[in-house]
Steps between C-alpha positions, in 0.01 A plus 500: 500500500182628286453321179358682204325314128790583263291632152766411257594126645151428689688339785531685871797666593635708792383882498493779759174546731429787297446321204360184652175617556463639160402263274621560160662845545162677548519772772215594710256825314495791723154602669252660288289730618176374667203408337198702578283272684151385375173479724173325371353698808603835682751419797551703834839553629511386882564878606166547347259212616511656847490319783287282481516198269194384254408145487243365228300271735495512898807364733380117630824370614409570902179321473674199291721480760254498742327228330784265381671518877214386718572137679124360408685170342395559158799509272616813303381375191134472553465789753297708264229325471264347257705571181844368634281199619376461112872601358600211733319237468455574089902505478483158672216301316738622168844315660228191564398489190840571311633214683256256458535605141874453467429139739198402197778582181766354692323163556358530176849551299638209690239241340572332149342547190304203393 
C-alpha cells in the first residue's frame, strides 16, 4: 500500500503508485531543450586531440613507484627525503606541544581559586 499527504485533511492516506511519488499533485516538466554549453577556455573533442594525450607537467608515477617500493627499511612516509623528514618531525613537536598544553590547562583548571 503507498501512502500519499492528503492536502485538504493534512493526514496520509492510501493512493495509487502513480500518485505516491508525486508530492502534491505536481507532475514531472517535460525536457527542455539543452542548454548551450559555456567554456571559460576553448575545448577539443576527443576525435580531435589525436592520439596522443597532453599532460601539463611530465608523468612521475613509474619513478614514485620505483622509489616508494624499495625494501631499504625506511618507512613510506619519510622516503623522500629531507622535507618529509622536516614535515615529520615538525607535525610531531606540534602534537608534543598541544598536549603538554592541554596537560598545563588541565592541571591548571583543576586547582582552586584562592
Amino acid at each position: 500500500m503507498y501512502y500519499k499527504l492528503s492536502g485538504i485533511t493534512q493526514r496520509l492516506t492510501g493512493s495509487p503508485p502513480s500518485t505516491a511519488y508525486i508530492p502534491q499533485g505536481l507532475k514531472p516538466a517535460p525536457p527542455g531543450p539543452p542548454s548551450t554549453m559555456i567554456f571559460a577556455t576553448p575545448t577539443k573533442l576527443a576525435s580531435e586531440s589525436g592520439s596522443m594525450a597532453e599532460y601539463l607537467g611530465s608523468n612521475r608515477v613509474s619513478e614514485l613507484q620505483r622509489l616508494f617500493q624499495t625494501a631499504d627499511g625506511m618507512p613510506v612516509h619519510l622516503k623522500r627525503g629531507v622535507p618529509d623528514k622536516l614535515l615529520y618531525r615538525s607535525t610531531m613537536a606540534l602534537t608534543v606541544g598541544g598536549v603538554v598544553y592541554c596537560l598545563v590547562a588541565l592541571y591548571i583548571a583543576s586547582q582552586p581559586r584562592k
